[in-house]
RODODO-433922 format. One line per field, with one value per residue (C-alpha): residue number from 1; residue in three letters; x, y, z. Coordinates in nm, 3 decimals. Example, Ala and Ser with C-alpha at 12.3 -4.5 7.8 and 13.67 -1.06 7.14 Angstrom:
<mifis>
k <- c(1|2)
r <- c(ALA|SER)
u <- c(1.230|1.367)
v <- c(-0.450|-0.106)
w <- c(0.780|0.714)
</mifis>
This chain:
<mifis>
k <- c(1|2|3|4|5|6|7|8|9|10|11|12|13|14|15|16|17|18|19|20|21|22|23|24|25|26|27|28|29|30|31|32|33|34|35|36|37|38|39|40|41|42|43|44|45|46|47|48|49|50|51|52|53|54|55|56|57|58|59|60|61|62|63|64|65|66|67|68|69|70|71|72|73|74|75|76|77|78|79|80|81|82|83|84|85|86|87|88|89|90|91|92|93|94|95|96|97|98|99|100|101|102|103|104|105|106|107|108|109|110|111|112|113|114|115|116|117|118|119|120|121|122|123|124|125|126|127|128|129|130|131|132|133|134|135|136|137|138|139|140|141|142|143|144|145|146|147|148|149|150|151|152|153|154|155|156|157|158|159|160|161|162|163|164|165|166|167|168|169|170|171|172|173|174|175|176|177|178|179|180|181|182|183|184|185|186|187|188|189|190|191|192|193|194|195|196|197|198|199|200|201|202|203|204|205|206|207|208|209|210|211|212|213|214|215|216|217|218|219|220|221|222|223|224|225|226|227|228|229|230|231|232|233|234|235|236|237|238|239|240|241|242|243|244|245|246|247|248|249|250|251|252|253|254|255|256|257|258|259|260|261|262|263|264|265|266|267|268|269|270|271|272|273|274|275|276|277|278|279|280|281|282|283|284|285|286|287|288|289|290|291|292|293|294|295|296|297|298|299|300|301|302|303|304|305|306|307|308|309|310|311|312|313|314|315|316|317|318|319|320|321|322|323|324|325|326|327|328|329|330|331|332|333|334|335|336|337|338|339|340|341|342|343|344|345|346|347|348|349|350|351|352|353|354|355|356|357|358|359|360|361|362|363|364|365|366|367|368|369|370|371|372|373|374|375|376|377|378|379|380|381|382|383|384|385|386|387|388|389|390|391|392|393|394|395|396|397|398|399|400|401|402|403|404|405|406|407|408|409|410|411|412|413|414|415|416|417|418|419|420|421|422|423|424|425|426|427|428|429|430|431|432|433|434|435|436|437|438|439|440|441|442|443|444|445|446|447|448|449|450|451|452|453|454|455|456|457|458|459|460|461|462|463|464|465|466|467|468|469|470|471|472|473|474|475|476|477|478|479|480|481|482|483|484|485|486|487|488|489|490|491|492|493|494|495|496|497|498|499|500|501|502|503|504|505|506|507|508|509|510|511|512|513)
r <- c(UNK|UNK|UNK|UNK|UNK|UNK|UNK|UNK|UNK|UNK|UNK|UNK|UNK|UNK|UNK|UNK|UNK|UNK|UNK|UNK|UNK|UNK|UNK|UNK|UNK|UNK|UNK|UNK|UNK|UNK|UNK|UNK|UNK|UNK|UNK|UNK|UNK|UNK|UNK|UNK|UNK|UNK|UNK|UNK|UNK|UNK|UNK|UNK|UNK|UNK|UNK|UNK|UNK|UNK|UNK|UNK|UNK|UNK|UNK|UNK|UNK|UNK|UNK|UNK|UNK|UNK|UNK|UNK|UNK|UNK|UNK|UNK|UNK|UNK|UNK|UNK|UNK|UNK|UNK|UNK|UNK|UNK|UNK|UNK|UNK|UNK|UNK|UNK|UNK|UNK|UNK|UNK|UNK|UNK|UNK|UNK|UNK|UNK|UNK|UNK|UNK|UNK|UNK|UNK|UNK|UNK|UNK|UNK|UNK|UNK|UNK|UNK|UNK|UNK|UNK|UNK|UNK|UNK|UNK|UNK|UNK|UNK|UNK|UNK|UNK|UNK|UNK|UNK|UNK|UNK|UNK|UNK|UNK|UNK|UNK|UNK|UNK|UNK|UNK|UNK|UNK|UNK|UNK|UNK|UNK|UNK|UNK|UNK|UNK|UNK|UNK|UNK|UNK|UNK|UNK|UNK|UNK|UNK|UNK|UNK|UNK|UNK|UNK|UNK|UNK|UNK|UNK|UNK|UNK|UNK|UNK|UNK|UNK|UNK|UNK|UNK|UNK|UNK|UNK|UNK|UNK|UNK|UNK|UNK|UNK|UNK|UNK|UNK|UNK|UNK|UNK|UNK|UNK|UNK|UNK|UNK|UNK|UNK|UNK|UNK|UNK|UNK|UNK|UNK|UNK|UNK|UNK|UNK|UNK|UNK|UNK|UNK|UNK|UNK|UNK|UNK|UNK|UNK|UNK|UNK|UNK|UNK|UNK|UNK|UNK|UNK|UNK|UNK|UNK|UNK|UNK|UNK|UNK|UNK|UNK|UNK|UNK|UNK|UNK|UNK|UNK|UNK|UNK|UNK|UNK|UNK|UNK|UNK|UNK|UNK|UNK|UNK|UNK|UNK|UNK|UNK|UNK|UNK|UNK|UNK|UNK|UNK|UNK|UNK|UNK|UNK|UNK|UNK|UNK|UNK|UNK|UNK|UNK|UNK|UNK|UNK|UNK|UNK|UNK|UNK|UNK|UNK|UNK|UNK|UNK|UNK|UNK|UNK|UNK|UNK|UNK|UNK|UNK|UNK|UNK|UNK|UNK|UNK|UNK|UNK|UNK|UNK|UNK|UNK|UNK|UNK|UNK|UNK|UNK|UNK|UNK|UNK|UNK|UNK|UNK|UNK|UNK|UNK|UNK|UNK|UNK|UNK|UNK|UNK|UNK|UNK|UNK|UNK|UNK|UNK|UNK|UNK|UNK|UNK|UNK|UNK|UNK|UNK|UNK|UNK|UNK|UNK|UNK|UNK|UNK|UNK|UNK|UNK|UNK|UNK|UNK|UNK|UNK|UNK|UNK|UNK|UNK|UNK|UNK|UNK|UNK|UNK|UNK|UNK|UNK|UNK|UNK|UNK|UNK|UNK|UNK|UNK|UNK|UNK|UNK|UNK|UNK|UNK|UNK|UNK|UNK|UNK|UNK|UNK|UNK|UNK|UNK|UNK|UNK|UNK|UNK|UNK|UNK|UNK|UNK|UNK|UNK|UNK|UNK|UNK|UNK|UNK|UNK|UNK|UNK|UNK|UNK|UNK|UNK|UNK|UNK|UNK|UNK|UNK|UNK|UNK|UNK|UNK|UNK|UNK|UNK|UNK|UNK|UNK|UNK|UNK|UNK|UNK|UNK|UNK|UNK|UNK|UNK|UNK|UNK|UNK|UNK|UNK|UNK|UNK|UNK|UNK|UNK|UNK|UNK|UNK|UNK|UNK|UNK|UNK|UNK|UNK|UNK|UNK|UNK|UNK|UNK|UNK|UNK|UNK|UNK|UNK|UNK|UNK|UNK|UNK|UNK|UNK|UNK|UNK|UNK|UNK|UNK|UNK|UNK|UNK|UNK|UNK|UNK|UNK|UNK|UNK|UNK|UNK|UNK|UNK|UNK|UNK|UNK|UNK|UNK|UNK|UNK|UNK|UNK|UNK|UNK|UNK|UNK|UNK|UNK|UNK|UNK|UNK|UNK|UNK|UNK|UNK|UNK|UNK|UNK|UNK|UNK)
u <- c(2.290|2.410|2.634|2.780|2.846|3.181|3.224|3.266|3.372|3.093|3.166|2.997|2.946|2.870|2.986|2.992|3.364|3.497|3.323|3.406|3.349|3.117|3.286|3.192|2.918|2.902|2.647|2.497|2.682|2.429|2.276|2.209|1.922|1.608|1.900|1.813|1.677|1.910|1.862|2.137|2.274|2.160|2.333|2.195|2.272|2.588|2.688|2.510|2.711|2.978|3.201|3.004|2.674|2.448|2.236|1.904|1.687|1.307|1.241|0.886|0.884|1.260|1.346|1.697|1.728|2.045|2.109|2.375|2.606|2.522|2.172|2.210|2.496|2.172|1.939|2.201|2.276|1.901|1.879|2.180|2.038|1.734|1.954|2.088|1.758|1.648|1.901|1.846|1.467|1.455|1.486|1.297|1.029|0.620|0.591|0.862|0.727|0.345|0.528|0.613|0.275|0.156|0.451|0.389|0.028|0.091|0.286|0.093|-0.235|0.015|-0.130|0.213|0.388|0.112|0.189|0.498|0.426|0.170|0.409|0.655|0.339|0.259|0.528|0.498|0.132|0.246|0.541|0.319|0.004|0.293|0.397|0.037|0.058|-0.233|-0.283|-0.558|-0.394|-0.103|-0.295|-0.199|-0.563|-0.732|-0.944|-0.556|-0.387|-0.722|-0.640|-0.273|-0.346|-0.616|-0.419|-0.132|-0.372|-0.509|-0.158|-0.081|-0.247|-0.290|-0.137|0.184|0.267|0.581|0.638|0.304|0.257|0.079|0.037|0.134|0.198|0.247|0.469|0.553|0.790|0.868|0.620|0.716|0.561|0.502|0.583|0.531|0.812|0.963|0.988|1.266|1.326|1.019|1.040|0.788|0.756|0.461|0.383|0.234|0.065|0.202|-0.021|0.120|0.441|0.209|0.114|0.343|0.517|0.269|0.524|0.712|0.437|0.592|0.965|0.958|1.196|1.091|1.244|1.077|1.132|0.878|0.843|0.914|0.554|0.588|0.946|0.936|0.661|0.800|1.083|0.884|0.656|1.008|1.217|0.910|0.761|0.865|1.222|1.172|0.918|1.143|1.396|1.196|1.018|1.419|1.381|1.665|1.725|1.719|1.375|1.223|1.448|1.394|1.578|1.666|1.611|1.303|1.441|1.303|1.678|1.683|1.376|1.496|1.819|1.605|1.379|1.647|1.837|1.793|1.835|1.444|1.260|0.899|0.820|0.522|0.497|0.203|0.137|0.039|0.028|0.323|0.550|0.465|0.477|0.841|0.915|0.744|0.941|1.283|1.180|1.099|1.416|1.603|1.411|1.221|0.858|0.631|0.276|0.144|-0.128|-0.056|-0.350|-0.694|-1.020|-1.325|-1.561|-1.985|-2.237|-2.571|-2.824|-3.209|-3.226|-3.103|-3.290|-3.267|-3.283|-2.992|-2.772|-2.824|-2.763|-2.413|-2.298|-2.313|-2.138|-1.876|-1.788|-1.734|-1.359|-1.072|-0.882|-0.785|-1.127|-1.350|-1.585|-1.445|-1.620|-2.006|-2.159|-2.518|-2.695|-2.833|-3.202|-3.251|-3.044|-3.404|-3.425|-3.095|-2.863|-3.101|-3.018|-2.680|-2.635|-2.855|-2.628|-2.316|-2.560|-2.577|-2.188|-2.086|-2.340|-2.155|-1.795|-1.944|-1.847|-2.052|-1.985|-1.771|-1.872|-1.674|-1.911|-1.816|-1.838|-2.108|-2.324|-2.313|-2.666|-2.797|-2.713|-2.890|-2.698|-2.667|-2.451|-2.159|-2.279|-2.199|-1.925|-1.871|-1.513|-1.367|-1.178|-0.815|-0.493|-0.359|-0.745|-1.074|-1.062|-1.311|-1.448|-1.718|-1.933|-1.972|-1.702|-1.650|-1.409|-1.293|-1.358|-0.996|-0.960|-1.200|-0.883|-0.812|-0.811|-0.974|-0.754|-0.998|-0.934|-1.298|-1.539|-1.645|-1.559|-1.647|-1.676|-1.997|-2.036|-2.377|-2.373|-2.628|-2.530|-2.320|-2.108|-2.007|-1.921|-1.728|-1.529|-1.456|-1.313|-1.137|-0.986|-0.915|-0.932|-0.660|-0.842|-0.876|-1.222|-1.541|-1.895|-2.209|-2.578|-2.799|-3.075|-3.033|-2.776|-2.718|-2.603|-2.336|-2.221|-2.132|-2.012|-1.759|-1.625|-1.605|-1.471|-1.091|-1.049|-0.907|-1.187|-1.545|-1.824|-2.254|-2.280|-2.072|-1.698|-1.536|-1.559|-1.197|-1.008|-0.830|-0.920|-1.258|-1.281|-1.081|-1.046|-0.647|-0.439|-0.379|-0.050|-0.111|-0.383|-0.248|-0.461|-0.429|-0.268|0.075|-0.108|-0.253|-0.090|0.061|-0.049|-0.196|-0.488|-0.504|-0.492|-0.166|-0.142|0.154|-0.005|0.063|0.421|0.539|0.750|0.665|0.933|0.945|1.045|1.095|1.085|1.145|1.381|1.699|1.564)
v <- c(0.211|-0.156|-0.354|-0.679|-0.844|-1.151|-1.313|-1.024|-0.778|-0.523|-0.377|-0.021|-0.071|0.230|0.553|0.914|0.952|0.510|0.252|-0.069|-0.256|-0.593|-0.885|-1.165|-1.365|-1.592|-1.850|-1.703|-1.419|-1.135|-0.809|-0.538|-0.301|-0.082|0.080|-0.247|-0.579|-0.835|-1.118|-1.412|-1.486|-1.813|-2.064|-2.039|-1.654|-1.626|-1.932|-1.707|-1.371|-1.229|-0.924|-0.599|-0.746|-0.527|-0.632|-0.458|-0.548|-0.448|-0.296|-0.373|-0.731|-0.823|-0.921|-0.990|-0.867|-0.954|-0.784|-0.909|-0.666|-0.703|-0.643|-0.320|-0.210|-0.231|-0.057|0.213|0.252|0.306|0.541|0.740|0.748|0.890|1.170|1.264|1.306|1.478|1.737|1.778|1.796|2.147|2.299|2.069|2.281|2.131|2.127|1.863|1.654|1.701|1.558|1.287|1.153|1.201|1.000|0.726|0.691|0.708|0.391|0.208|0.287|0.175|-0.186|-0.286|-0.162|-0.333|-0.660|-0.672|-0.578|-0.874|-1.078|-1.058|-1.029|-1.395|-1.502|-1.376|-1.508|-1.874|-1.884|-1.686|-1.983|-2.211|-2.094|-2.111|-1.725|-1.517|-1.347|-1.118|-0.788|-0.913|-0.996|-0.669|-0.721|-0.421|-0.333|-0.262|-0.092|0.157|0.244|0.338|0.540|0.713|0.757|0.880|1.110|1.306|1.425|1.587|1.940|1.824|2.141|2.103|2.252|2.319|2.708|2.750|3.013|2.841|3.186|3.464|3.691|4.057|4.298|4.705|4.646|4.258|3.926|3.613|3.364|2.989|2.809|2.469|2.294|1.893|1.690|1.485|1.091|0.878|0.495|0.277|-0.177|-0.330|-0.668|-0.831|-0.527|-0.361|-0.086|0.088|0.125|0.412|0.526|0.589|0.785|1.053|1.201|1.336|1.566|1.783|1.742|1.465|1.154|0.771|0.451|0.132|-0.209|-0.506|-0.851|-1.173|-1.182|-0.866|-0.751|-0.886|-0.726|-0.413|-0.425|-0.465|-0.149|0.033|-0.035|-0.041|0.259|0.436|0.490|0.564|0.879|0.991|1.031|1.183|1.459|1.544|1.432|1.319|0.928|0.855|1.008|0.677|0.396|0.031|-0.173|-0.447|-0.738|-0.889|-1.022|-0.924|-0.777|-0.520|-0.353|-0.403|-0.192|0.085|0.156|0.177|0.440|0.814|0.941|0.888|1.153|0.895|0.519|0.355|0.042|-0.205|-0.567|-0.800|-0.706|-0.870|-0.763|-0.370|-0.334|-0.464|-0.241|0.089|-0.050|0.021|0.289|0.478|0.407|0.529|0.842|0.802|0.900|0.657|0.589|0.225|0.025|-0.344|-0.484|-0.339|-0.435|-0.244|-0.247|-0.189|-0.133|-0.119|0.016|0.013|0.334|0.073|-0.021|-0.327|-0.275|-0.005|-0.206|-0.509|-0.305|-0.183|-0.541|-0.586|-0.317|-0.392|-0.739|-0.682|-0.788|-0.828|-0.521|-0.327|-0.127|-0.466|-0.536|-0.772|-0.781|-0.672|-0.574|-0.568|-0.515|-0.788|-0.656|-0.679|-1.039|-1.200|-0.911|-0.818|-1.160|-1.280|-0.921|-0.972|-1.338|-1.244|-0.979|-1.225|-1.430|-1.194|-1.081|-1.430|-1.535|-1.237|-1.418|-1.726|-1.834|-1.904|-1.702|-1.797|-1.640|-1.635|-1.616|-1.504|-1.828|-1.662|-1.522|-1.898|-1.952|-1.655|-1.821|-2.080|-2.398|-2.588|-2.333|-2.435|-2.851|-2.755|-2.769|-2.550|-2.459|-2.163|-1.995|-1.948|-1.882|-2.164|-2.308|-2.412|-2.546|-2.749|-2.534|-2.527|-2.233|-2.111|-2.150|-1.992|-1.706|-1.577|-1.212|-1.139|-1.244|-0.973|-0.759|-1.100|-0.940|-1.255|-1.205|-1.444|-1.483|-1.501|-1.619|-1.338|-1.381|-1.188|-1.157|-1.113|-1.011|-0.936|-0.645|-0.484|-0.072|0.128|0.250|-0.158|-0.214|0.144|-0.013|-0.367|-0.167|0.036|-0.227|-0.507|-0.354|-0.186|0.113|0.140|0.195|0.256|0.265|0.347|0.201|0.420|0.734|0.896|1.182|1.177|0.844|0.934|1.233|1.006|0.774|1.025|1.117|0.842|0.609|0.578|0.571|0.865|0.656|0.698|0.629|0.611|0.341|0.123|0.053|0.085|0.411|0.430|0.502|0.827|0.790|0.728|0.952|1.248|1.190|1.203|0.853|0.688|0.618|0.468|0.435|0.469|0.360|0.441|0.096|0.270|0.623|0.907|1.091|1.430|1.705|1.502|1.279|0.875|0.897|0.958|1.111|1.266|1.629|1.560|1.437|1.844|2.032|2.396|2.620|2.981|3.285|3.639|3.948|4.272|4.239|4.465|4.771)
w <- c(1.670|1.650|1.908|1.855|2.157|2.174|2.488|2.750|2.480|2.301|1.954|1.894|1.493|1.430|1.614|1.556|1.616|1.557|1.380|1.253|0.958|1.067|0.847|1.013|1.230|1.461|1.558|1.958|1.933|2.048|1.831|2.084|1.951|2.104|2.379|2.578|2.440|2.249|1.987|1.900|1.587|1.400|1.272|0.923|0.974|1.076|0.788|0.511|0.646|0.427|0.443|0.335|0.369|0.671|0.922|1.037|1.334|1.286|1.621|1.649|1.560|1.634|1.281|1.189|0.848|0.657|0.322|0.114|-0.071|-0.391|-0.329|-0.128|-0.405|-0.660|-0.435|-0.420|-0.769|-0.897|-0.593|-0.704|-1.060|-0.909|-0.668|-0.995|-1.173|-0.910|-0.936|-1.356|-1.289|-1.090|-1.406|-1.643|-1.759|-1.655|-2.003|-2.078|-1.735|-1.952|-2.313|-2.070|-1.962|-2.305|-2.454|-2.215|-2.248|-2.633|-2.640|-2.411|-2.675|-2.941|-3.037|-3.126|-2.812|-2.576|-2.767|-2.698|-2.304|-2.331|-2.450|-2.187|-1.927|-2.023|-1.921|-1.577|-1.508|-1.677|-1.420|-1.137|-1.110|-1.144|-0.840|-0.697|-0.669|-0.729|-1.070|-1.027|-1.008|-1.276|-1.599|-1.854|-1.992|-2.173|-1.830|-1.684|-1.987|-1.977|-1.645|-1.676|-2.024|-1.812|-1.515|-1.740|-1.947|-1.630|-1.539|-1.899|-1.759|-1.397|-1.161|-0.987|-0.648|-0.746|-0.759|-0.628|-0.390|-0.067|0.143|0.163|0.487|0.452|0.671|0.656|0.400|0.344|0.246|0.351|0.066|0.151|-0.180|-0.279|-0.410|-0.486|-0.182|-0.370|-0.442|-0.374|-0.293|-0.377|-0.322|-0.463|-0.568|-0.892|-1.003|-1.284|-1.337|-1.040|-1.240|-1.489|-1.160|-0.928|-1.239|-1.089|-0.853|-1.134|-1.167|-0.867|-0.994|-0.818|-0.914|-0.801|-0.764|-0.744|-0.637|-0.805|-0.720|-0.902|-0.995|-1.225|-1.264|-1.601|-1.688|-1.550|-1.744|-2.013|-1.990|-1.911|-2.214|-2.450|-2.325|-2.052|-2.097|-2.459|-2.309|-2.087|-2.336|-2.589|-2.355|-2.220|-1.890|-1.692|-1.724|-1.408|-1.306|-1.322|-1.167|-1.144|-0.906|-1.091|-0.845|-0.679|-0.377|0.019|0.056|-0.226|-0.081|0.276|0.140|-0.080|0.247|0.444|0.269|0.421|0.090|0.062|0.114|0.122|0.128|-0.016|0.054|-0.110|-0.100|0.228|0.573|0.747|0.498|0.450|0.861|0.832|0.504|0.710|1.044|0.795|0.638|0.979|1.196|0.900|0.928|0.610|0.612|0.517|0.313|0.364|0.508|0.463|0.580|0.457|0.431|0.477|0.791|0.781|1.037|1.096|1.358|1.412|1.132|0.849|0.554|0.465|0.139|0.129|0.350|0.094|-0.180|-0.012|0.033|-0.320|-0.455|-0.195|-0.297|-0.673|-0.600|-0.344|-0.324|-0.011|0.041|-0.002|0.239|0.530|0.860|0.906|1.238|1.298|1.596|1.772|1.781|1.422|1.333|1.181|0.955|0.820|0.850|0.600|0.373|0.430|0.312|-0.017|-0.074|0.022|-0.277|-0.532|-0.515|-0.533|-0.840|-1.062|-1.012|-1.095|-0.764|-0.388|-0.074|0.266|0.585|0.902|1.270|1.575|1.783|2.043|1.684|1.527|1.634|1.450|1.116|0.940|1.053|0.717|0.621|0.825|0.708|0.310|0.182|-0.149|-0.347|-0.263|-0.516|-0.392|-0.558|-0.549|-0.722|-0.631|-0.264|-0.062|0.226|0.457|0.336|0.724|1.005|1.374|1.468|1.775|1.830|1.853|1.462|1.333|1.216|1.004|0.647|0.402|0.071|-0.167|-0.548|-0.682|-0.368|-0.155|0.200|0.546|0.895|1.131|1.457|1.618|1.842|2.108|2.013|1.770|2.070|2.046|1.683|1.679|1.976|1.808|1.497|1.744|1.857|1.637|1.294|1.028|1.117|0.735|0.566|0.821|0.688|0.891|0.674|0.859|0.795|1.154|1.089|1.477|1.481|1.167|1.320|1.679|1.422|1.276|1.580|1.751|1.523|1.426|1.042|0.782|0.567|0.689|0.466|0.475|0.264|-0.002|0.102|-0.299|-0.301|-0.116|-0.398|-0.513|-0.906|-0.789|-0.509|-0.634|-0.979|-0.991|-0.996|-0.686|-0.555|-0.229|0.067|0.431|0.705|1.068|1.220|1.290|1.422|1.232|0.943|1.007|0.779|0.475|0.400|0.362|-0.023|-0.145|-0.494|-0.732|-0.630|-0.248|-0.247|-0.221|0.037|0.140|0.118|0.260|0.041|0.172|-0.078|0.016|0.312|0.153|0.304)
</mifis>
C-alpha cells in the first residue's frame, strides 16, 4: 500500500473500499512505504510526473520507480496477448506445440532466413560498441544460431507435465490423482542476448505462454528472429498468436511495469546484478514468484588433499569465458601457497593465452605477499567493453569485496584469498558470495561430504565450475539459473527449464458413490 503525504494531510492511494487516482507530484512531498519508513519526492521526479503514470518503491533498496503510462499501457498489452494465449493453449494439442519447435528451428537453419536475422543483428552490435557496450553474448554468429536450433530441436519430443499424473493415492472407493498441469504466463528480462529469445520459447512446452522484455542492445535483433521466424511458426503449427509476446520497448520502465503485474504467474530475470535484485524486489511485492540470480560467478577451493595438477587443470576449463558460472574468487589454504599459487597463476596463464589476451588477479591485501611482486609493477591491457585498457596485472582487495563479480570481455580475471582450513573458505563464501556455484579440488571424500553440507550453494561441484549449465548439465535448454542470495528455492532446483515451469493440480475419481 502507498501513502502520499501533503502538509498535515495523508492520502491512502490505494484502498480496499476508496482509492484515488495519483495525478500529480510534488517536489518534498513524502512516499510512505514498508508500514513505516518514508522517502521525498525529487525535483526531477515530481517535474517528470504526469497523470496515469505509477510509482513503485523497491522495498529493499528504497528505489523510487516511476513508470510512465505509455510504457506500462505496452507492458499490459503484450501481457494481455499472452492471458489470451494462455486461455487458447489448454486445448492446443502437444503435437501442434512439437510442429512449433520444429518450425522455428527450421527457419533459423534456413540460410536465407538467418541472413536476414544477421542483417538486422549488425545493426545492433555497430550501434552496441558505439555505445561502449559489450558484444559478447549479442553477435548472431553460427556458434549462437547452433545453440538455439539445438535448444529448439530437443523440445520437438521432449515430455510435458502437463496431464501427467504426479501420484496417485488410493482410498476404499475414490483416488485422488496429483496431475501436472500449465502454471500460466511466464515473464522473462534479459539483456543483449538473443539466443534466450529460442529459449525461453521452452515454457510453451507445458502450455505455457511467455512474454519478454529485451534491451536496446538486442530488441532489434529480437524483432528480427520474431517476424522472420518465430511468428511465422507459431502461425503455421496453429498456436495462439499471442503465446509468444514481445514488449515492444527497451526502456528500465516497461520491465519495471511487466514484473510488476500479478497477472504473472513467474519472473526471470537475467542481466547484471543491481538491476535483477530491483526487477526480483518488483516482481515479489507484487506477489509474483521469481527465478533470478543477478550476480554470479563461480567460487573454488582447495585443501592439503589437492593435486596440483587437477586443481590447475580446473582453472583452465573454468576461464574459457565470462558467463555467470566462470570462475571468480579462489581460496587456497595457506599451508600450501608455494605450491599451488604458482598452479593457479599458470592456469590464470594458459586461460588467458587461448583469448589471445593476459590475466588480472585481484589479492586480498593481507595475501599480497604470497604473490610474486612484479606482478602488481606490470602493467598489461585488459580487455574491457569499452576496449583494451591499461591495468596493473595484480591489485589489492579488501576481504569484504570477494562477492565483487569481475564481468571481463576477453582477459580472465579473479580473486584470491589464502586461508588456514576449509571450515574458513566455506565461511567467506558464506558470507560474502552470490551463494551461486561452489567447487571443492580435493581427493578426501570426508572433506566433500563436510563441504556439501556445510556450504550454502544449490550448485556444488568437485572440480571445474562450467559445468553449471542446464544444456550441459541436464541436457534440456536452459532458461534461467537462480542462486541463493535472496534465500533458498521452495520446491524446485537452481536450473530453471521449460519442463519445470508446471503447477500440480489434484483430481479425484470415484467420489459419486
Amino acid at each position: 500500500m502507498l501513502f502520499l503525504t501533503e502538509g498535515a494531510r495523508t492520502i491512502r492511494l490505494r484502498s480496499v473500499k476508496q482509492s484515488q487516482t495519483l495525478d500529480r507530484l510534488q517536489a518534498g512531498q513524502l512516499l510512505v512505504f514498508g508500514g513505516n519508513r518514508t522517502v521525498p519526492v525529487s525535483p526531477d521526479l515530481a517535474e517528470q510526473f504526469r497523470s496515469g503514470d505509477s510509482i513503485y518503491i523497491v522495498e529493499s533498496t528504497e528505489e523510487v520507480l516511476h513508470i510512465p503510462a505509455a510504457e506500462r499501457r505496452i507492458a499490459e498489452e503484450a501481457i494481455g496477448r499472452a492471458e489470451e494465449a494462455f486461455t487458447g493453449l489448454a486445448s492446443t494439442p502437444d503435437q501442434n506445440i512439437s510442429a512449433f519447435y520444429s518450425g522455428f528451428a527450421g527457419r533459423l537453419a534456413d540460410e536465407s532466413t538467418w541472413s536476414k536475422i544477421q542483417r538486422i543483428n549488425e545493426i545492433d552490435v555497430v550501434a552496441a560498441r558505439n555505445r561502449n557496450r559489450s558484444t559478447t553474448r549479442l553477435v548472431a554468429d553460427e556458434k549462437l544460431r547452433t545453440g538455439m536450433i539445438e535448444g529448439l530441436r530437443g523440445w520437438i519430443n521432449a515430455p510435458s507435465r502437463r496431464g501427467q499424473v504426479l501420484e496417485t493415492v488410493s482410498h476404499d472407493t475414490w483416488q485422488a490423482h496429483l496431475m501436472g498441469d500449465a502454471l500460466g504466463i511466464v515473464g522473462f528480462i534479459f539483456e543483449g542476448r538473443p539466443n534466450v529469445l529460442a529459449d525461453a520459447t521452452g515454457v510453451l512446452r507445458g502450455g505455457n505462454a511467455v512474454v519478454f522484455r529485451i534491451g536496446s542492445d538486442a530488441l532489434q535483433t529480437a524483432r528480427g528472429i520474431m517476424a522472420e521466424a518465430l511468428i511465422p511458426a507459431l502461425v503455421e503449427a496453429g498456436l495462439p498468436a499471442g503465446s509468444v509476446s514481445l514488449v515492444e520497448s527497451s526502456t528500465h520502465s516497461a520491465g519495471w511495469a511487466l514484473f510488476s503485474d500479478s497477472r504473472l504467474s513467474l519472473a526471470v530475470a537475467r542481466g547484471s546484478g543491481p538491476a535483477v535484485a530491483t526487477l526480483g524486489s518488483l516482481a515479489q511485492q507484487a506477489g509474483v514468484p521469481v527465478s533470478l540470480h543477478g550476480t554470479g560467478g563461480a567460487w573454488m577451493m582447495a585443501t592439503a588433499h589437492t593435486q596440483a595438477d587437477t586443481f590447475e587443470a580446473a582453472v583452465i576449463r573454468s576461464l574459457d569465458r565470462k558467463v555467470c558460472n566462470t570462475l571468480n574468487v579462489c581460496c587456497l589454504p595457506r599451508a600450501r601457497a608455494d605450491v599451488l599459487i604458482p598452479r593457479l597463476l599458470s592456469g590464470l596463464t594458459k586461460a588467458g593465452e587461448r583469448l589471445g589476451q593476459k590475466y588480472k588477479l585481484h589479492v586480498v591485501e593481507e595475501d599480497v605477499g604470497s604473490v610474486p611482486a612484479q606482478l602488481f609493477e606490470t602493467e598489461i591491457l585488459v580487455r574491457r567493453a569499452e576496449g583494451d585498457i591499461p591495468e596493473m596485472q595484480a591489485q589489492k582487495l579488501s576481504v569484504e569485496q570477494l562477492g565483487h563479480e569481475w564481468e571481463w570481455e576477453q582477459t580472465p580475471e579473479i580473486s584470491l584469498k589464502l586461508v588456514d582450513s576449509l571450515e574458513e573458505s566455506v565461511a567467506l563464501f558464506n558470507q560474502y558470495s552470490s551463494q551461486f556455484v561452489a567447487c571443492l579440488i580435493s581427493d578426501d571424500s570426508e572433506e566433500q561430504k563436510t563441504f556439501y553440507e556445510s556450504v550454502n550453494a544449490p550448485f556444488v561441484g568437485d572440480g571445474y565450475s562450467r559445468w553449471v549449465d542446464g544444456q550441459f548439465a541436464l541436457n534440456r535448454p536452459e532458461l534461467g539459473l537462480s542462486n541463493w542470495q535472496g534465500g533458498r528455492l521452495f520446491g524446485r532446483g537452481g536450473i530453471l527449464s521449460g519442463d519445470t515451469v508446471y503447477t500440480v493440480r489434484t483430481r479425484a475419481t470415484g467420489t459419486t458413490e
